[in-house]
Backbone as a printed PyTorch tensor [residue, N CA C, xyz], in Angstrom:
tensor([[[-156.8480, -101.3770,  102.5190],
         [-158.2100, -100.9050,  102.2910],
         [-158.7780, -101.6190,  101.0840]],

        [[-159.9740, -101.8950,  101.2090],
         [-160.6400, -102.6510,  100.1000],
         [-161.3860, -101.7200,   98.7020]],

        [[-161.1370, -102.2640,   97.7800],
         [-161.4160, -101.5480,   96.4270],
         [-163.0820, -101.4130,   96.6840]],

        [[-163.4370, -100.2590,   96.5880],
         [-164.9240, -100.1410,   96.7890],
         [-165.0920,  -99.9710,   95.2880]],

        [[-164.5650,  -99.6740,   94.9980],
         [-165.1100,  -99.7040,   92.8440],
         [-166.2890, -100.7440,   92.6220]],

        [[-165.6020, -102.2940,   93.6890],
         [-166.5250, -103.2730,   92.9080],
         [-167.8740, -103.2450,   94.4400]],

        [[-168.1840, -102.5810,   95.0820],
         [-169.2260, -102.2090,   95.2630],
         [-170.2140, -101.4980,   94.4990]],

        [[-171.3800, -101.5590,   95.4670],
         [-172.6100, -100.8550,   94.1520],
         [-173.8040, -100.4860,   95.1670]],

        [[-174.4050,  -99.2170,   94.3260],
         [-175.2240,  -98.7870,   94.8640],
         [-176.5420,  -99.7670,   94.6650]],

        [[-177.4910,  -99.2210,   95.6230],
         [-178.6390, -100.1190,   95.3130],
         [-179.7190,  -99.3050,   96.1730]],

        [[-181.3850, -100.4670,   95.8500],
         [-182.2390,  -99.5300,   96.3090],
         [-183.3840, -101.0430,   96.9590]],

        [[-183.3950, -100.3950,   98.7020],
         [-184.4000, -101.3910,   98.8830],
         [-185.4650, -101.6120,   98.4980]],

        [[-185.8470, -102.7120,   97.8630],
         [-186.6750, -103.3610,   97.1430],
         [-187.8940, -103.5710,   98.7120]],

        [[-187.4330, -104.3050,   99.5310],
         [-188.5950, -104.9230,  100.8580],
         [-187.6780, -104.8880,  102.2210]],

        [[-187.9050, -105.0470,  102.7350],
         [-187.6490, -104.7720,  104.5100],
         [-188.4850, -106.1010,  105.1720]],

        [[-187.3870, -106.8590,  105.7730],
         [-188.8760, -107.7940,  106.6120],
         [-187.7480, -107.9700,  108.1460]],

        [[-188.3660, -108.1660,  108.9560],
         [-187.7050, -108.5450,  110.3100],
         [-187.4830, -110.3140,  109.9520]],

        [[-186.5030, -111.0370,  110.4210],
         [-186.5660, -112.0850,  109.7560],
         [-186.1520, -112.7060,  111.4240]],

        [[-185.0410, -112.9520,  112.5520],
         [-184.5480, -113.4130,  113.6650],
         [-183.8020, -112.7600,  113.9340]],

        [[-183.3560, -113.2440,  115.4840],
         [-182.3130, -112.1140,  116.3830],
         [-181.0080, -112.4980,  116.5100]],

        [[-180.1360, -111.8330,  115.9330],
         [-178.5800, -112.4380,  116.0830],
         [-178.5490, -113.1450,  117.5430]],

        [[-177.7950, -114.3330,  117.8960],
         [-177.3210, -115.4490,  118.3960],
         [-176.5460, -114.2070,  119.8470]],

        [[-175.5860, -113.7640,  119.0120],
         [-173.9100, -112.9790,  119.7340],
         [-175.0720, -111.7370,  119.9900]],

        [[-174.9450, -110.7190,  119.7740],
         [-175.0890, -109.8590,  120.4170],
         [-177.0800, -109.2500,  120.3600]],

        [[-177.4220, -110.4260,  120.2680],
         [-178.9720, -110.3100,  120.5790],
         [-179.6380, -108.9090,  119.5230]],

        [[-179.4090, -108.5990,  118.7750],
         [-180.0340, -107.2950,  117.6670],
         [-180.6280, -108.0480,  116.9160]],

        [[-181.6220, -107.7760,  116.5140],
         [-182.6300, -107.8280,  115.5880],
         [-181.9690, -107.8260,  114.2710]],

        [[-182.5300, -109.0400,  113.4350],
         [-182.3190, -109.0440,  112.0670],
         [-182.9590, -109.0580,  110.9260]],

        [[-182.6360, -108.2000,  109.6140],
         [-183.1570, -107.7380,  108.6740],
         [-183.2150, -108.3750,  107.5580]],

        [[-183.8600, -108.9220,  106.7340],
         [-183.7230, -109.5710,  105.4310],
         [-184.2470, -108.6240,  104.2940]],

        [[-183.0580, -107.7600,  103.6260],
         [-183.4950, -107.4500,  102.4590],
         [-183.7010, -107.9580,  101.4210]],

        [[-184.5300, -107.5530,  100.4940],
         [-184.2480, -107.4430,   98.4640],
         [-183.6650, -105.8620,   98.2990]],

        [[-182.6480, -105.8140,   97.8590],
         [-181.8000, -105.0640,   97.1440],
         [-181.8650, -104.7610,   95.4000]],

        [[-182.2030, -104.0060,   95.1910],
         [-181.8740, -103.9060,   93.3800],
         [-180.6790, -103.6860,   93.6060]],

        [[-179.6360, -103.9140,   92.7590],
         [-178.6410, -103.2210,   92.4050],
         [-178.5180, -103.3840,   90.7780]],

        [[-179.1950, -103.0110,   89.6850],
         [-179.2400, -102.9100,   89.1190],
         [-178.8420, -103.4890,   88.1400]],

        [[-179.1050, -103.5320,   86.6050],
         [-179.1550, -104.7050,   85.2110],
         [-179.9720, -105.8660,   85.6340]],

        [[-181.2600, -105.4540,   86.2330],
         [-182.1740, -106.1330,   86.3830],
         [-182.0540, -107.3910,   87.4340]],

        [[-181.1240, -106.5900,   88.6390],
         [-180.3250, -107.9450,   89.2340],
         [-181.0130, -107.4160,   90.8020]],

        [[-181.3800, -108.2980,   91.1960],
         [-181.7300, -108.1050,   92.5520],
         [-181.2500, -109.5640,   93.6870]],

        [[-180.5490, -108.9700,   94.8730],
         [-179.8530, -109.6620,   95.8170],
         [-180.4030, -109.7850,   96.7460]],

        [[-180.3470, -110.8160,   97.2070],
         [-180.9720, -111.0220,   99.3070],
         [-179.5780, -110.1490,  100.1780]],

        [[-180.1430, -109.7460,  101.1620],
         [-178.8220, -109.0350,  102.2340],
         [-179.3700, -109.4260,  103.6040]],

        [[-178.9290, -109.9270,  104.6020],
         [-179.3100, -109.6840,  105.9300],
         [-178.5880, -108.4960,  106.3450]],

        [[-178.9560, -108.1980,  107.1450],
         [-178.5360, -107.0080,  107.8990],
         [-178.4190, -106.6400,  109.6540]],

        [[-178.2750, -105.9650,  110.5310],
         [-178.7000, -105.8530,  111.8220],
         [-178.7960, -104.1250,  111.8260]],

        [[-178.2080, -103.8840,  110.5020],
         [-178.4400, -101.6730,  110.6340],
         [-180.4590, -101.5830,  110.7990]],

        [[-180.3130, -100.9320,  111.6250],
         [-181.9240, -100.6110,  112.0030],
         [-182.3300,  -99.1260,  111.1330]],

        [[-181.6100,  -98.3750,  110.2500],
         [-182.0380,  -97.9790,  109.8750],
         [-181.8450,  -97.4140,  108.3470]],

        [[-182.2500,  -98.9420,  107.5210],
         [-182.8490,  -99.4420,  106.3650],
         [-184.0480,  -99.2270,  106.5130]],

        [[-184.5100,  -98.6160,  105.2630],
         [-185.9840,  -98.5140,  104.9080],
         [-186.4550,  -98.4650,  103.5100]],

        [[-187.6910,  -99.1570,  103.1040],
         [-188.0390,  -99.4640,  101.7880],
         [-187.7990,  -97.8790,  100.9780]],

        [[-187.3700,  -98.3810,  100.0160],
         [-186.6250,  -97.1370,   98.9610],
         [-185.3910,  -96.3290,   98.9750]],

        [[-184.8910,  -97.3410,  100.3860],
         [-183.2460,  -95.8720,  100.6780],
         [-183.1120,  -96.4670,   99.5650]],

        [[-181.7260,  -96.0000,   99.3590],
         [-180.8950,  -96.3410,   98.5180],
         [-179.2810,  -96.5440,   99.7350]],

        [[-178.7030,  -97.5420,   99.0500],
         [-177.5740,  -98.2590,   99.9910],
         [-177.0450,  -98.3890,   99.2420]],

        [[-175.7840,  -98.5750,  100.0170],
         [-174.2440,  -99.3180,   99.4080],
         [-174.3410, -100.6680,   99.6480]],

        [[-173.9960, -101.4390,   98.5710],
         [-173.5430, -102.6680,   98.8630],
         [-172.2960, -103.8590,   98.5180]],

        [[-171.6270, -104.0590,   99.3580],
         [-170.6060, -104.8980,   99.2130],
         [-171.4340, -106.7520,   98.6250]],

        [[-171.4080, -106.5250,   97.2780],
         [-171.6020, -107.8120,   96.6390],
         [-171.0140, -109.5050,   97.0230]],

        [[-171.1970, -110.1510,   96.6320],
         [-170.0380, -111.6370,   96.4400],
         [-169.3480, -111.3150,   96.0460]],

        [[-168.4540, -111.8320,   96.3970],
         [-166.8630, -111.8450,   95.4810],
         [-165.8690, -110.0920,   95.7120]],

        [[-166.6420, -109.6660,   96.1920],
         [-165.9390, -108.2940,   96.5560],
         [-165.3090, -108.4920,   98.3750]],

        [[-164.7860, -107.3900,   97.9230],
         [-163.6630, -107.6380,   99.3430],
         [-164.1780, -106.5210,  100.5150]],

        [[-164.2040, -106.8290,  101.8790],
         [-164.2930, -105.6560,  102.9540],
         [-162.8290, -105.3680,  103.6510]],

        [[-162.6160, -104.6650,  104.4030],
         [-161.4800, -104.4170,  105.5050],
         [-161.9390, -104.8030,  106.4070]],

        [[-161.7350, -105.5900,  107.3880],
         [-161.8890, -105.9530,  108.6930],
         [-161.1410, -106.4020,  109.5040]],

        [[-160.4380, -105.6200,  110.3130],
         [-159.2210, -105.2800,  111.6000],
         [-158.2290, -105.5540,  110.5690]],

        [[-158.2460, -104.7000,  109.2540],
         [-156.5910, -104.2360,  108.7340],
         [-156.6130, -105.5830,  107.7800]],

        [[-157.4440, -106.0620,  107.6320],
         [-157.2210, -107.8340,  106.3930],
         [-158.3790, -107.3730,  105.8760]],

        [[-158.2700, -107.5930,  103.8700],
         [-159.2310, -108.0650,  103.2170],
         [-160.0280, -109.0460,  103.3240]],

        [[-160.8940, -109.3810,  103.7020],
         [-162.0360, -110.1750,  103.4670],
         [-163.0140, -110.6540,  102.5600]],

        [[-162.9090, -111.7440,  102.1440],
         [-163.7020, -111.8560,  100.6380],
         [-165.2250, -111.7810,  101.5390]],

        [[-166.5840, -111.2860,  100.7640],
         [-167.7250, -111.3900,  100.8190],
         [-168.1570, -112.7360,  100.0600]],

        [[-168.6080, -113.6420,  100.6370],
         [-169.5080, -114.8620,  100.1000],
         [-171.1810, -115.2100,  100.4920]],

        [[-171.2810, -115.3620,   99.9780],
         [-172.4880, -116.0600,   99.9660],
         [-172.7860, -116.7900,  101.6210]],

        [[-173.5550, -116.6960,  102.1600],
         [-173.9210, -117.3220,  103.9240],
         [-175.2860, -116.9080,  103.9370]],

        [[-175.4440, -118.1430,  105.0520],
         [-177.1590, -118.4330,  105.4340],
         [-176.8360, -117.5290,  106.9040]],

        [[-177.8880, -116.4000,  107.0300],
         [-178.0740, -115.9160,  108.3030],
         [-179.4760, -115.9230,  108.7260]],

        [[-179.1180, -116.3930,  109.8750],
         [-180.4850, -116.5480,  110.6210],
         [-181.7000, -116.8090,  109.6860]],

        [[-181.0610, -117.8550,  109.2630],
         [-181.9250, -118.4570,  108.2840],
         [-182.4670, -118.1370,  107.1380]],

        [[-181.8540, -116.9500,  106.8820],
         [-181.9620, -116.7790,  105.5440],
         [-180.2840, -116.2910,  104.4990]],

        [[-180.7600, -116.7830,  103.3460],
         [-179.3970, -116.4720,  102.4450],
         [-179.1180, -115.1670,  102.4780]],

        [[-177.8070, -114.3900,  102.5420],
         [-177.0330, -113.2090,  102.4620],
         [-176.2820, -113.6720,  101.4240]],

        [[-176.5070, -112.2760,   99.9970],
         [-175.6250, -112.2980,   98.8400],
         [-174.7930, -110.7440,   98.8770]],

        [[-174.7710, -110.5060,  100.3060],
         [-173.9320, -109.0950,  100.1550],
         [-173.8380, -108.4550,  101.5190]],

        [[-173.6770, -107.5000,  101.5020],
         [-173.4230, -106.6680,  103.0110],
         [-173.8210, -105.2690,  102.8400]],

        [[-174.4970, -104.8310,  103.7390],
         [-174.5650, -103.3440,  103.7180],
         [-173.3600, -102.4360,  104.1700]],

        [[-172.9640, -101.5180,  103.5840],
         [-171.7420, -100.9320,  103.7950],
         [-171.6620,  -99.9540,  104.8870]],

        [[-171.3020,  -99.7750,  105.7700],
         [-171.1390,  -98.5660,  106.7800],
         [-169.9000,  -97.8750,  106.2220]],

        [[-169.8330,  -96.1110,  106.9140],
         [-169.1670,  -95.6480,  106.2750],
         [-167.8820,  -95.4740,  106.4940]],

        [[-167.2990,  -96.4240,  108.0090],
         [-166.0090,  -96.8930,  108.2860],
         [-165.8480,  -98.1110,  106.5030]],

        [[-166.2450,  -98.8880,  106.2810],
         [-165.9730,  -99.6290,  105.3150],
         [-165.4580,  -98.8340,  103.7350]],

        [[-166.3620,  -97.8790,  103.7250],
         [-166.3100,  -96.9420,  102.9070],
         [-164.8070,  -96.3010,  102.9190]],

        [[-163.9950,  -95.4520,  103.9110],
         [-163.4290,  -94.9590,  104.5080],
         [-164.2940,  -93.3750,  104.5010]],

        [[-165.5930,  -93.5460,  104.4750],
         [-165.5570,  -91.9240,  104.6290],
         [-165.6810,  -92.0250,  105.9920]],

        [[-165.6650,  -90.0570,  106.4990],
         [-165.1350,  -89.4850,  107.5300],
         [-167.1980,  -89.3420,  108.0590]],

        [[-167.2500,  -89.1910,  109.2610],
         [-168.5890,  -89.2180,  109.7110],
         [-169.2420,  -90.6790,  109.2760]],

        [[-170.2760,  -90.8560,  110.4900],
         [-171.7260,  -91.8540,  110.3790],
         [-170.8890,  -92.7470,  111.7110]],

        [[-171.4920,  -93.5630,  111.8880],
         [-171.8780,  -94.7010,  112.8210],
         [-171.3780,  -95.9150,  112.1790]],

        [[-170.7260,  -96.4150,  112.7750],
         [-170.2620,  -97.6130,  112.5880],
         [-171.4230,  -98.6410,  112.8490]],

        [[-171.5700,  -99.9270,  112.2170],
         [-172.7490, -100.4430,  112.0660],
         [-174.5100, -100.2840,  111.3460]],

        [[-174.1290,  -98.7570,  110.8610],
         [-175.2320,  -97.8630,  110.1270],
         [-175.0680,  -97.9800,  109.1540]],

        [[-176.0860,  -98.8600,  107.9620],
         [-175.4800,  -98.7180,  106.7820],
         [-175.8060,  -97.4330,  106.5730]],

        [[-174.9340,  -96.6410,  105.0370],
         [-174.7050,  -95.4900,  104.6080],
         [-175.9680,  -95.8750,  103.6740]],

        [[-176.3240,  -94.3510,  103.8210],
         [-177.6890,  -94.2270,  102.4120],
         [-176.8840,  -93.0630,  101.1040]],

        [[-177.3070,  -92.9470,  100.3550],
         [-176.9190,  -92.0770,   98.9060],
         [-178.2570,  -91.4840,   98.9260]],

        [[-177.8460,  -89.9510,   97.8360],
         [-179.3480,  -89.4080,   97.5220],
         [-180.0470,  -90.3790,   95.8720]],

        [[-180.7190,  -90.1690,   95.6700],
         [-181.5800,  -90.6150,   94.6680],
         [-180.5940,  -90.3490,   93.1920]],

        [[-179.6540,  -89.7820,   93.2630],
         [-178.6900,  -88.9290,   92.1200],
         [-177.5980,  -90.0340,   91.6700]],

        [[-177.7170,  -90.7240,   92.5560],
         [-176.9050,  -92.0180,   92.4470],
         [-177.1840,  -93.0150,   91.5250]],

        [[-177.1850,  -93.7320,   90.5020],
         [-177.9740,  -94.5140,   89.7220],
         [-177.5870,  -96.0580,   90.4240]],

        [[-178.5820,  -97.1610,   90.4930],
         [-178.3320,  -98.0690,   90.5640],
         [-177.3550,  -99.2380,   89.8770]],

        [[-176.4870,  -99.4480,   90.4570],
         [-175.3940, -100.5940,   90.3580],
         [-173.9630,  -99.9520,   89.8040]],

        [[-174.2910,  -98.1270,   90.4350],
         [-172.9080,  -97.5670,   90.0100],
         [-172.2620,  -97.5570,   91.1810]],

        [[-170.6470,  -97.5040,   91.1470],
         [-169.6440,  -97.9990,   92.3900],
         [-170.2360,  -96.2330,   93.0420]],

        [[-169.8880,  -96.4570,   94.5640],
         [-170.6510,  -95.7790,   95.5250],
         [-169.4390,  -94.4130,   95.3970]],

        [[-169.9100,  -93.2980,   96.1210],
         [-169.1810,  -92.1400,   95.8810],
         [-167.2530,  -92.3650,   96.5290]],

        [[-166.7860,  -91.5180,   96.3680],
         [-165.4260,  -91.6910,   97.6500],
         [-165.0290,  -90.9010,   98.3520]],

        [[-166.6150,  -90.2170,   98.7460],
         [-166.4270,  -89.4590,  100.1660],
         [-168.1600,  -89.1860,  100.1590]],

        [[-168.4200,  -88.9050,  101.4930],
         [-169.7730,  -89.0570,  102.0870],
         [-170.6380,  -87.7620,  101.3420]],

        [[-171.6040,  -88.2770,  100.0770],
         [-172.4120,  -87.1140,   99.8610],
         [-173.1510,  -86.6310,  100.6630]],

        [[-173.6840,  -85.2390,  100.4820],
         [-175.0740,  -84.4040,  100.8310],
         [-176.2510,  -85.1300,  100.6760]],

        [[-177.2430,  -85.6820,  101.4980],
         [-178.3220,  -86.2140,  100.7860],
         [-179.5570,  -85.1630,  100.9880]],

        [[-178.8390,  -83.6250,  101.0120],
         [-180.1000,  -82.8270,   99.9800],
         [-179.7850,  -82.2040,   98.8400]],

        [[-178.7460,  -83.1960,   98.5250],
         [-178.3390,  -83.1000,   97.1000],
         [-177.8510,  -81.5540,   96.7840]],

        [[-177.2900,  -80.7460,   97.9750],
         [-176.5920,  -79.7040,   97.8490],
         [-175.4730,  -80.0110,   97.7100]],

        [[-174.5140,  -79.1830,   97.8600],
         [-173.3460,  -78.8590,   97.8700],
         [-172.5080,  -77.9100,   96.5710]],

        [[-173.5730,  -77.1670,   96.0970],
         [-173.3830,  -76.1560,   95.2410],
         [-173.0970,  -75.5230,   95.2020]],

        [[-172.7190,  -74.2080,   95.1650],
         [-173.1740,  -72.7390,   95.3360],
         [-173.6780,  -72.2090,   94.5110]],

        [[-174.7290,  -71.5200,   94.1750],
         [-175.1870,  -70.9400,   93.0140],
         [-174.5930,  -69.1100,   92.7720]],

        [[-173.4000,  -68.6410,   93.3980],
         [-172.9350,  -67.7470,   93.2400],
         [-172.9880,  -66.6600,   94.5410]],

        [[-174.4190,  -66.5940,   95.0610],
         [-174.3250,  -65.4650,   95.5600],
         [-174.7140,  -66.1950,   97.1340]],

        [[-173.9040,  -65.9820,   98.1510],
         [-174.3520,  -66.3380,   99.4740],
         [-176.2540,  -65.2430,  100.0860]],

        [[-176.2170,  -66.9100,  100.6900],
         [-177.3630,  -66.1560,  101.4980],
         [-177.0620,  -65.1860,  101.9480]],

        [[-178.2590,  -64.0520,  102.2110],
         [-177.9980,  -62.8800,  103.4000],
         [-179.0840,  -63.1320,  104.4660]],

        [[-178.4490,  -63.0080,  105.5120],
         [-179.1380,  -63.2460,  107.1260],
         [-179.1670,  -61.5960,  107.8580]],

        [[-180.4190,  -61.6910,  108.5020],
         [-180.9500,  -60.4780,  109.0220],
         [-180.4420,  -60.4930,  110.6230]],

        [[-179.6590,  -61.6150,  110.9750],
         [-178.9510,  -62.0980,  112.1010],
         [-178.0790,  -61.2580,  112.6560]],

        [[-177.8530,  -60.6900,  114.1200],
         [-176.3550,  -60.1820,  113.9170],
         [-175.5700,  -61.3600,  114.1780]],

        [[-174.5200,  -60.9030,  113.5500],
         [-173.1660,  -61.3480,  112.9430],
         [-172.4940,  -61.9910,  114.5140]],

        [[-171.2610,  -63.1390,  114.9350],
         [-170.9380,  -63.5740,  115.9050],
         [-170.1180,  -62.5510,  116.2620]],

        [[-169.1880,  -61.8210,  115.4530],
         [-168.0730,  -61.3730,  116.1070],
         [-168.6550,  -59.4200,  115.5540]],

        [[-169.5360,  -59.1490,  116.2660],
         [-169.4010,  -57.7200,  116.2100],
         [-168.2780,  -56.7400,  116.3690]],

        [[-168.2860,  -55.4870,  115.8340],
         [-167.4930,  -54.5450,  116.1570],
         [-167.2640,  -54.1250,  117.7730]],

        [[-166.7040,  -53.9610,  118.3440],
         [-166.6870,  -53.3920,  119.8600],
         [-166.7070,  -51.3630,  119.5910]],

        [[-167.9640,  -51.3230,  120.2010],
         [-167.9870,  -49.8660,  120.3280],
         [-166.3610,  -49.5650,  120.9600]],

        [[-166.1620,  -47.7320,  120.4950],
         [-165.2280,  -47.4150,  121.2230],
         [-165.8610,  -46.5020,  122.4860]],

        [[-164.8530,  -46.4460,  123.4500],
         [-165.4630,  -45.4730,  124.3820],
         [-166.3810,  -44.1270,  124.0680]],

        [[-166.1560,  -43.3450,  122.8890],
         [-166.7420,  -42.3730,  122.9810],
         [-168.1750,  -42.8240,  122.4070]],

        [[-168.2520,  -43.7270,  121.3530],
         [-169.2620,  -44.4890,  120.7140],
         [-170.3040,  -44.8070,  121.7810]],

        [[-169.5500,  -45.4420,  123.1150],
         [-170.6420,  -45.9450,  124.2220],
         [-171.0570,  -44.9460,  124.9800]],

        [[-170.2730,  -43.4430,  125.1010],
         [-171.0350,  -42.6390,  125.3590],
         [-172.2080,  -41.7510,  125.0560]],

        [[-171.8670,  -41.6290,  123.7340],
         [-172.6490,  -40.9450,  123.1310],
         [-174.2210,  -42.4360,  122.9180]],

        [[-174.4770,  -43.7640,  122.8490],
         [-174.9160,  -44.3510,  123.1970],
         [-175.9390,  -44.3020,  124.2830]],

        [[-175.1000,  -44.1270,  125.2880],
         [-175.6970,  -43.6930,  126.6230],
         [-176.2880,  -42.6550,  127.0760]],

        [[-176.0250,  -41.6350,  126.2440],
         [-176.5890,  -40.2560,  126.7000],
         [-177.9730,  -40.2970,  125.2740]],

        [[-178.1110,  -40.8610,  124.4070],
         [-178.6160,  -41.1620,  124.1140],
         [-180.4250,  -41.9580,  125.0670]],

        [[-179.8410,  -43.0650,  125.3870],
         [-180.7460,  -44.0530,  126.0190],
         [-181.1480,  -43.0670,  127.2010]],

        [[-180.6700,  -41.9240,  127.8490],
         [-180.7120,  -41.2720,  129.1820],
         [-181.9240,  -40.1810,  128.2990]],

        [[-181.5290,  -39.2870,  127.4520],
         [-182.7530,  -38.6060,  126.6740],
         [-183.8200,  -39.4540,  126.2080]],

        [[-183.6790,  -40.3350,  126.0770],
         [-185.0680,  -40.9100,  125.2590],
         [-185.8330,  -41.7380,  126.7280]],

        [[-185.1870,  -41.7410,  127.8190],
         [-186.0700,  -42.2760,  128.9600],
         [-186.8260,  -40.6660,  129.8480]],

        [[-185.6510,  -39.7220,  129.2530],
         [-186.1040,  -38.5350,  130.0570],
         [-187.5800,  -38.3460,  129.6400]],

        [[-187.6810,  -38.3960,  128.0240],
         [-188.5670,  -38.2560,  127.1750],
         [-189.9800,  -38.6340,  127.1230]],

        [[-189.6450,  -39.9670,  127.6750],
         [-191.0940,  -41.0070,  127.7440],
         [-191.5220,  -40.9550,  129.1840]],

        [[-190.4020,  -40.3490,  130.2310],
         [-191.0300,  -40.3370,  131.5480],
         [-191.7060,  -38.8490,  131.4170]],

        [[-191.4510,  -37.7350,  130.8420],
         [-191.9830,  -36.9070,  130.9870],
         [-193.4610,  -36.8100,  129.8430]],

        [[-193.2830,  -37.3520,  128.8290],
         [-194.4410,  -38.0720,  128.2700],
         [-195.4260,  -38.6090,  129.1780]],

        [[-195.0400,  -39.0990,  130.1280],
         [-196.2550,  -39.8780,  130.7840],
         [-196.3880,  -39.0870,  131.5950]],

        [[-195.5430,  -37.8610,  132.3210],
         [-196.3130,  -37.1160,  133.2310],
         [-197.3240,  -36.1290,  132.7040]],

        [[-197.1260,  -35.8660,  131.4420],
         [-197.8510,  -34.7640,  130.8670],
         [-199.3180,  -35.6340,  130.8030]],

        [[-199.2290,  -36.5750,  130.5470],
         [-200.4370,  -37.7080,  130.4080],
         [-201.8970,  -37.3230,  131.3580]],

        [[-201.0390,  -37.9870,  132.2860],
         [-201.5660,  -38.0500,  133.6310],
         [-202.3490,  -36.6960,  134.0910]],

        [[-201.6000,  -35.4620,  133.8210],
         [-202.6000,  -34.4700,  133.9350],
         [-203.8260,  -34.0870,  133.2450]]])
C-alpha cells in the first residue's frame, strides 16, 4: 500500500473539458488544483464528478499509488494534450471502505489545503459528533412490544364499544 502521508488535499481552482481518452472513450478533465503554500498544479482527470471548489485528494509527483499490488511512482505526463502534475485520488487508492472506484474522493471544507488527506472516509456534513443527548423521534419504534392475549382482548372489546357508539350516534342523528 502506498504512503498517502505524501498526498495532499487540495481545492479546484477551474474545471475545463479538455479531449476524450483514446482507450476507453470518457471524457477528459483538465484541472488547476491549489494544494497549497501558494502552489498550484495541472491534473487531468476522467472522474466526472469534480467541480470548481470541491476540495480533492491529490496524489502529487514523486509520490507513489498502488496499482494491481505494485507501487507506482506518479510523474509528470502530457494527457490528451495537456500536462498532468498529479492524480486525483479515488477512495480504493486511499484504502478507505465505500465510494466508486474511478470517483475522485472529495473532503469537507475542515480540511486545510496541502494537509495529507484523512485515513478513513470523512462525513462531508462535517458530523460525526454527538453532542450528548440522542435525537427523539415521534416514530414508532421497529421492533414493538407484542401485545399479550389478554392485552388484544381487552383492545378489541374496546374498538367493538366505540363502533357500537358512533353507530348509534348516527342513528340518534338521523331522527
Amino acid at each position: 500500500m502506498a504512503n498517502i502521508s505524501d498526498y495532499k488535499v487540495g481545492r479546484v481552482v477551474s474545471v475545463e473539458e479538455c479531449s476524450t481518452c483514446k482507450k476507453s472513450n470518457k471524457r477528459l478533465y483538465a484541472c488547476r488544483i491549489d494544494i497549497g503554500a501558494d502552489a498550484e498544479i495541472s491534473v487531468v482527470t476522467a472522474a466526472s464528478n469534480v467541480r470548481h471548489d470541491s476540495r480533492v485528494v491529490v496524489a502529487p509527483i514523486n509520490s507513489y499509488i498502488s496499482k494491481n499490488g505494485e507501487d507506482v511512482k506518479v510523474t509528470k505526463a502530457t494527457v490528451g494534450g495537456v500536462v498532468s502534475e498529479g492524480m486525483l485520488c479515488d477512495s480504493d487508492m486511499l484504502g478507505w471502505s465505500g465510494g466508486a472506484k474511478g470517483v475522485a474522493v472529495q473532503v469537507p471544507e475542515s480540511f486545510s489545503l496541502g494537509d495529507a488527506p484523512p485515513s478513513s472516509k470523512p462525513r462531508m456534513d462535517g458530523g460525526g459528533q454527538l453532542s450528548g443527548e440522542l435525537p427523539v423521534s415521534n416514530e414508532p419504534g421497529l421492533f414493538e412490544k407484542k401485545l399479550s392475549k389478554e392485552e388484544r382482548k381487552k383492545l378489541a372489546e374496546e374498538k367493538r364499544k366505540a363502533r357500537r357508539a358512533a353507530k348509534a350516534a348516527s342513528k340518534a342523528s338521523e331522527k
